[in-house]
N, C-alpha and C positions, 0 to 999 in steps of 0.2 A: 464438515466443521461448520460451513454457512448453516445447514440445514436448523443446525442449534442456537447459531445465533438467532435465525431471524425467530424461534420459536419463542427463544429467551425474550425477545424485545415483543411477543404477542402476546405472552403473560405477563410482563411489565406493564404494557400498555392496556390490560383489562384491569392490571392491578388499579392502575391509575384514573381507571376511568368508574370506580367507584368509593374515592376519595369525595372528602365532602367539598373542597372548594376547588376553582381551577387552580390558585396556584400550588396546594398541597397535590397534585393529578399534577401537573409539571414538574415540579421538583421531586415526586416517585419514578418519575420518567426518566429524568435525567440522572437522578445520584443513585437509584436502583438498577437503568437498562444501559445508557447507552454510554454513562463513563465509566461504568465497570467493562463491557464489553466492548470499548475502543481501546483500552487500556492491556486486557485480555486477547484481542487481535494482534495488536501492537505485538506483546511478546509473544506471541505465536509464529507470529509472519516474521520476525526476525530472521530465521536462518534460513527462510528463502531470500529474503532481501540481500544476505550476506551474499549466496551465491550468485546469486541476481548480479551483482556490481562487480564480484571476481569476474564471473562469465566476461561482462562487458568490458574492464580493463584487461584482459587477455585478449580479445578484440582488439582493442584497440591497439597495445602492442604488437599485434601479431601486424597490423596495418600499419604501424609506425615503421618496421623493419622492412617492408616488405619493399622491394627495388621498385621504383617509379620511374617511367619513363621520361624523360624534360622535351618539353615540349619543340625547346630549341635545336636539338637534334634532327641531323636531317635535313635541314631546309633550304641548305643552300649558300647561306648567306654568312659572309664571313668578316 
């Protein structure tokens, strides 16, 4: 999937590099390659993201429940 992006933003970026002014070459670059394609990632990467944060709150509850031992245990002192 990168493989496409970075190609997407190499033809963007030739597009833009034979515009007649820099900022018409900037604004091809940006409203042609890269908000289309952060936008395009964005929904893609979604449902890793999703499970990304499940993963990690199941961790975390699995670490919330898990028996701790106290430190005061043990030592003596009453």
């Amino acid at each position: 999937m990168y493989i496409v992006a970075i190609a997407w933003l190499y033809v963007v970026l030739m597009m833009s590099l034979t515009e007649q002014s820099w900022i018409a070459g900037i604004g091809t670059f940006v409203f042609y390659g890269v908000a289309p394609l952060s936008l395009f990632l964005w929904i893609v990467g979604t449902p890793a993201r999703r499970r990304r944060r499940k993963a990690q709150e199941a961790a975390q509850d699995k670490a919330d429940t898990a028996p701790t031992l106290s430190s005061d245990a043990g030592d003596g002192a009453a």
